[in-house]
C-alpha positions as CSV (number, residue, x, y, z in Angstrom):
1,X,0.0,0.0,0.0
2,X,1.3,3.3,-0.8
3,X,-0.4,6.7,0.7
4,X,0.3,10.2,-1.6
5,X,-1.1,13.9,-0.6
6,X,-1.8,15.8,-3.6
7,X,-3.8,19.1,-4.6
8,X,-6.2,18.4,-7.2
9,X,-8.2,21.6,-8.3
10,X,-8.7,23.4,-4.8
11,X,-8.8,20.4,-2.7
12,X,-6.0,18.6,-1.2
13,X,-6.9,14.8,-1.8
14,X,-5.4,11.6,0.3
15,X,-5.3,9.2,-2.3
16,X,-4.3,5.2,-0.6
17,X,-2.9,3.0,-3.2
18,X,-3.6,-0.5,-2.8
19,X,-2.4,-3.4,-5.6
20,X,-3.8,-6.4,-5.4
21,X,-4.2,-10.0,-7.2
22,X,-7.2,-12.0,-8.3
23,X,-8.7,-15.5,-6.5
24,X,-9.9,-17.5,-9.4
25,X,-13.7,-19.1,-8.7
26,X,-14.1,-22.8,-9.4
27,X,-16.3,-22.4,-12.7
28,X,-19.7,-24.0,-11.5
29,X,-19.8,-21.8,-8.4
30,X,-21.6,-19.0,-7.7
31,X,-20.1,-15.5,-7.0
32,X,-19.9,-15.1,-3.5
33,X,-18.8,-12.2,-0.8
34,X,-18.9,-13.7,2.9
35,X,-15.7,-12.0,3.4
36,X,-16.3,-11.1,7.6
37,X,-19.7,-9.6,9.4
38,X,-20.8,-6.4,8.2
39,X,-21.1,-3.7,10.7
40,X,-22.5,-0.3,10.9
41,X,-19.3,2.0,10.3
42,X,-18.3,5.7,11.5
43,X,-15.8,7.4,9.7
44,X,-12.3,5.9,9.6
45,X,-13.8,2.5,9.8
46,X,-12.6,-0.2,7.7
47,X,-15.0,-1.8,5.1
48,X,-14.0,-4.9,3.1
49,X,-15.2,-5.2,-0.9
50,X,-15.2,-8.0,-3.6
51,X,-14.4,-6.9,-7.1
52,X,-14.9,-9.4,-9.3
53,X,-14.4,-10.0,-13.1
54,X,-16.7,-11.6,-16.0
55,X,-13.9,-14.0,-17.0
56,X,-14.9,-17.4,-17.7
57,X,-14.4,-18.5,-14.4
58,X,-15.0,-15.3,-12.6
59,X,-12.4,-14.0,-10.8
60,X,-12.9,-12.3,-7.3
61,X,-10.8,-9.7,-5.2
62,X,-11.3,-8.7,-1.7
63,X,-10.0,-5.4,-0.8
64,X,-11.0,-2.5,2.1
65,X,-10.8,0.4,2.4
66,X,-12.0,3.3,5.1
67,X,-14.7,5.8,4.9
68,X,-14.1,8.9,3.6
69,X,-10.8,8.0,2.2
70,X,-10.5,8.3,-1.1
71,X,-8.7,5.3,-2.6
72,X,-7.3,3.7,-5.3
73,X,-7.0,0.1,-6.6
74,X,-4.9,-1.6,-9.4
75,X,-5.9,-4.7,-10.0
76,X,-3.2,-6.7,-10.9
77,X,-3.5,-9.2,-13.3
78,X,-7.0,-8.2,-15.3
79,X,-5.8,-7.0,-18.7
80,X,-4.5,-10.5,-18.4
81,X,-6.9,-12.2,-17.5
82,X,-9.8,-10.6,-19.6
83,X,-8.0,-10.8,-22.6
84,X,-6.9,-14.3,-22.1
85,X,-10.4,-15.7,-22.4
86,X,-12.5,-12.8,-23.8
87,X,-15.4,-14.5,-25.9
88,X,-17.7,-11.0,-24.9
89,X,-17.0,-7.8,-23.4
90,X,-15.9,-8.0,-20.1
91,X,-18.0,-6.8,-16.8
92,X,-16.8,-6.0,-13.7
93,X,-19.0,-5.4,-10.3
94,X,-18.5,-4.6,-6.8
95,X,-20.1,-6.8,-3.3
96,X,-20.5,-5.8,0.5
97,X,-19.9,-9.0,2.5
98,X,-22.8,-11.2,3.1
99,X,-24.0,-14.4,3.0
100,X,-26.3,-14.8,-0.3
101,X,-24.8,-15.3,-3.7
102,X,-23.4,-12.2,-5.5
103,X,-24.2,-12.1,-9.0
104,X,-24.0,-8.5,-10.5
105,X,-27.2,-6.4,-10.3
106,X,-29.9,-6.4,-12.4
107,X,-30.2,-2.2,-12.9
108,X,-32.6,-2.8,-15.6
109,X,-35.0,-4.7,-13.2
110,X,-36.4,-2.8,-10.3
111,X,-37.2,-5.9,-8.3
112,X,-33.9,-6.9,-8.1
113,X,-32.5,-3.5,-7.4
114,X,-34.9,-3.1,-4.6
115,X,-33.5,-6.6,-3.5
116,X,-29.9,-6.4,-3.4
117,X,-29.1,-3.0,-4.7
118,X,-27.6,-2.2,-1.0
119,X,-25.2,-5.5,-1.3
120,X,-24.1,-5.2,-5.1
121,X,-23.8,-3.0,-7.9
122,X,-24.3,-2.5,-11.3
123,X,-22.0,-4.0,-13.9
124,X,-19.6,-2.1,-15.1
125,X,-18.3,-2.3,-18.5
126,X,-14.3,-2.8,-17.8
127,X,-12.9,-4.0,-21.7
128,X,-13.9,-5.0,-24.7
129,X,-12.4,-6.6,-28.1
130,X,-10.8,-3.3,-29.4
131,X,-10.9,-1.2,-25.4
132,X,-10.4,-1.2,-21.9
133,X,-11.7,1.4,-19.3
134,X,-9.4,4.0,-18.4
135,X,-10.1,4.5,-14.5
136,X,-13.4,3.3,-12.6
137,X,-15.6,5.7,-10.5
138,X,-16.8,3.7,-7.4
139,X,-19.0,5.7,-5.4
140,X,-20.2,3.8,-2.0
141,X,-23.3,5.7,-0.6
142,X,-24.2,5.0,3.4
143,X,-27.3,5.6,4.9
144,X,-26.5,6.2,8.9
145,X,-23.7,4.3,8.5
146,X,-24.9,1.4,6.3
147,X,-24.5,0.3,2.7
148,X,-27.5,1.9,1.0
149,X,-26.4,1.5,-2.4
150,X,-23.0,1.1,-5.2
151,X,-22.8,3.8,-7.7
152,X,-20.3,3.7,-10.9
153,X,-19.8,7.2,-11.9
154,X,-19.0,7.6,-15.1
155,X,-18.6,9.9,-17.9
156,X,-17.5,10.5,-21.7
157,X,-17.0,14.0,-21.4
158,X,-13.0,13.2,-21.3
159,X,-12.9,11.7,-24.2
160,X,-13.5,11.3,-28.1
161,X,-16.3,9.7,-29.1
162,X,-15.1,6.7,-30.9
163,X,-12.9,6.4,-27.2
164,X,-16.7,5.5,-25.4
165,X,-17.2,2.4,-24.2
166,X,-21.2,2.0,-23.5
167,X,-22.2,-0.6,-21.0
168,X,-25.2,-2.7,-20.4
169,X,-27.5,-2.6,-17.2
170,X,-27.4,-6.1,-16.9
171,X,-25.0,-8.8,-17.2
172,X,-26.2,-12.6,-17.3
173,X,-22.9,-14.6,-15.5
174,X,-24.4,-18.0,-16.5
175,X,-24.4,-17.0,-19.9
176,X,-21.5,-14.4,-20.4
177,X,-24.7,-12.3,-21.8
178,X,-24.9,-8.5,-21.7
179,X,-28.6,-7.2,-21.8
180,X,-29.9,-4.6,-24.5
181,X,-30.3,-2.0,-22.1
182,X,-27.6,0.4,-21.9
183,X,-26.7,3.2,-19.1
184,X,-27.2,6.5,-20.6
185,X,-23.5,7.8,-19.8
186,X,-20.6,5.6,-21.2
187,X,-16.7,5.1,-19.7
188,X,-13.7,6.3,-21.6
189,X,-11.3,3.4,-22.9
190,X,-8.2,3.2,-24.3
191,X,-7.1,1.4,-27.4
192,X,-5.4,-2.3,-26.4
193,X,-2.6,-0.8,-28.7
194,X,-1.6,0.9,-25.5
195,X,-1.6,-1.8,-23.6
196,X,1.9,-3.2,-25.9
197,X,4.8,-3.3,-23.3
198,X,2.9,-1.8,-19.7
199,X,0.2,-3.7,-18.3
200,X,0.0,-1.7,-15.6
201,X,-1.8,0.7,-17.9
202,X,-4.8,-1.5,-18.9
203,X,-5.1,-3.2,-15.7
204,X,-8.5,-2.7,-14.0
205,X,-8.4,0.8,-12.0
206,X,-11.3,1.6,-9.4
207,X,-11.2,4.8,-7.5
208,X,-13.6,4.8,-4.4
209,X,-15.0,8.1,-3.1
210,X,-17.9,7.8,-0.6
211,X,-21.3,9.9,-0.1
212,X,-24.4,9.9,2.7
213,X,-23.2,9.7,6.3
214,X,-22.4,7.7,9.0
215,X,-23.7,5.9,12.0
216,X,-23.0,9.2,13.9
217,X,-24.9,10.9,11.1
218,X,-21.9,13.2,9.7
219,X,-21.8,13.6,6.0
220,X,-19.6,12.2,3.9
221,X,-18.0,14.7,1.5
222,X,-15.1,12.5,-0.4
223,X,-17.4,12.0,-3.7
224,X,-17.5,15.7,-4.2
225,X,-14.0,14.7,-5.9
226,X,-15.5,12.0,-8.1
227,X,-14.5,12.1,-11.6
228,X,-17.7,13.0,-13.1
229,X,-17.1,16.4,-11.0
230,X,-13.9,17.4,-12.6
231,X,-12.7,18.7,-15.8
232,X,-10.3,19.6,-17.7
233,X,-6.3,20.5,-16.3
234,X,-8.4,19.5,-12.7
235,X,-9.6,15.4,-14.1
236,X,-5.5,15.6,-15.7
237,X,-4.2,16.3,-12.2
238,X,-5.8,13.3,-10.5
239,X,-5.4,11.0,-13.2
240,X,-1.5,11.6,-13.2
241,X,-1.6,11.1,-9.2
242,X,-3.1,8.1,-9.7
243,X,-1.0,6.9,-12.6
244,X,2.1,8.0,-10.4
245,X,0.7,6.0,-7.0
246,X,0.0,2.7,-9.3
247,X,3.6,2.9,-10.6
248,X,5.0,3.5,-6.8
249,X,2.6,1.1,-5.4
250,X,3.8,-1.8,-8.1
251,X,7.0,-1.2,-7.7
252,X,6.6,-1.7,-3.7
253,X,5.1,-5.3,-4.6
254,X,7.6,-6.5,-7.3
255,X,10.6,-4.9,-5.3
């Protein structure tokens, strides 16, 4: 883990690199997150996640990370691994612990988002045959202190138009599907051409920012820096941070 202060825009942001590796999932099991209790949490308070992939098996990582820090994951391994097996684009989707299985959400189905929108998220479109994603825009929102729902906050606005990768609503893991519904604002990608000779630049990236408030009922304020809000010289700043923490962060591991 590596920690870097920077100023982005007027703020000065903590950004907490972590790198870490995926668990490969036998292929006829189900997605699963029982990763510890979950328990209401304060600011400060450590809260463990499992990222997974769309491979064929999935793959799952478990991570943390504390409220109201803003932080930063590479994870190691996924241009790899998604471009390895790729027969469709490739999803990936975020899990609280708990006990039931953890397929990806269903955001094109209400039912299901009334279910278990407060213990997964959406998919998120991560690569496909000719793209991956850039960076990912995790935004965890608590309700008194409690996972109310997983947000992906993403944008185009950074990028050309041929450079937007749309993503589906629903992703069906039994299948390796992707629905027809699509969310209305796309993810910027980057041609696999730059992906020749640094991995590191096409592995999966997820920034998490946080919103809502805590069991003491403060409000959360780290989302105000996430990516959708910034532009221009201000989105280049944090990108480079985050670029530049990925590279110390690596070099920590393979050192």
């Amino acid at each position: 883990m590596a920690a870097d202060k920077s100023t982005v825009g007027n703020a000065a942001l903590w950004l907490c690199v972590l790198v870490s590796f995926f668990l490969r999932t036998a292929a006829s099991s189900a997605p699963s997150c029982d990763v510890g209790d979950f328990h209401s949490l304060a600011i400060g308070d450590a809260m463990k996640f499992c990222v997974f992939l769309s491979t064929k098996p999935a793959q799952k990582m478990v991570f943390q990370a504390k409220v109201e820090e803003s932080a930063q994951f590479l994870l190691k391994g996924s241009q790899q691994l998604a471009f390895g097996n790729m027969t469709s684009s490739v999803y990936t989707w975020v899990a609280k612990s708990h006990k039931a299985n953890a397929y990806p959400l269903d955001c094109a189905n209400h039912a299901d988002v009334a279910r278990r929108g407060d213990m997964v998220s959406c998919p998120q479109i991560y690569a496909t045959s000719e793209r991956t994603a850039l960076f990912t825009n995790l935004v965890v929102n608590l309700k008194n202190g409690e996972v109310s729902s997983f947000a992906w906050d993403t944008s185009c606005s950074g990028c050309a138009p041929n450079d937007c990768m749309e993503g589906s609503k629903h992703f069906d893991l039994q299948n390796y599907i992707a629905g027809s519904e699509l969310f209305s604002h796309g993810t910027c990608g980057q041609q696999l051409a730059t992906c020749a000779g640094n991995q590191l630049s096409c592995d999966l990236k997820v920034f998490v920012t946080w919103a809502g408030t805590d069991r003491h009922g403060q409000n959360l304020l780290s989302a105000g820096m996430r990516l959708s809000k910034l532009t221009g010289p201000t989105l280049s700043s944090l990108f480079n941070t985050m670029q530049q923490g990925y590279e110390k962060a690596l070099s920590k591991v393979s050192g």
